[in-house]
C-alpha positions, 0 to 999 in steps of 0.5 A: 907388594901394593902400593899406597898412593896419595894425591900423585905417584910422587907421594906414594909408599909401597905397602905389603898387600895384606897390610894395605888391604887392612890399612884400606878399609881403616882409611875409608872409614875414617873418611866416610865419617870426615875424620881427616888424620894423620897417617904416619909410616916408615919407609921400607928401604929404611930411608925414614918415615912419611907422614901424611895429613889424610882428608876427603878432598885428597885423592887416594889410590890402593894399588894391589898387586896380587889378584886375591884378596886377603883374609881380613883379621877384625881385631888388627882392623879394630886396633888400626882404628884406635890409632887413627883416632888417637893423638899419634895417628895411624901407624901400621901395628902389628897384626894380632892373632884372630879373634877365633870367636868371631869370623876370620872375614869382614 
């Protein structure tokens, strides 16, 4: 379990590692092209939802737990992305199967 932190530890949400490690790169593209957006998620002690207005100027940690890094699936990057540009925002989608046409890592 990794932890996405946003600004301080106080607006921090617990991600699973694969999950974030996808999320990561999402989150770096958008920003590297100074798309700021909104990144909504459910909290996993089911106590809700956190949305977050993500922006350049706003510090931002990913916190692994575990020493390896995951397999990357290209396709669940892909359709992250389309999230993140679309009228709702990111939202974690389900991971699809793996393209097995193209390389199972970024």
């Amino acid at each position: 379990m990794g932890r996405f932190i946003y600004d301080t530890n106080a607006n921090s949400v617990d991600i699973e590692d694969r999950t974030l490690a996808h999320l990561r790169i999402v989150i770096m593209n958008k920003l590297r092209r100074s798309e700021p957006f909104m990144f909504d998620i459910e909290i996993g002690d089911g106590s809700g939802r956190r949305s977050f207005w993500i922006h350049p100027a706003v510090p931002i940690q990913f916190h692994f737990f575990g020493s390896r890094l995951p397999r990357i699936n290209r396709r669940w990057v892909e359709e992250l992305m389309l999230a993140a540009s679309g009228p709702n925002g990111l939202t974690i989608v389900p991971e699809p199967d793996a393209d097995e046409r193209e390389p199972a890592e970024i």
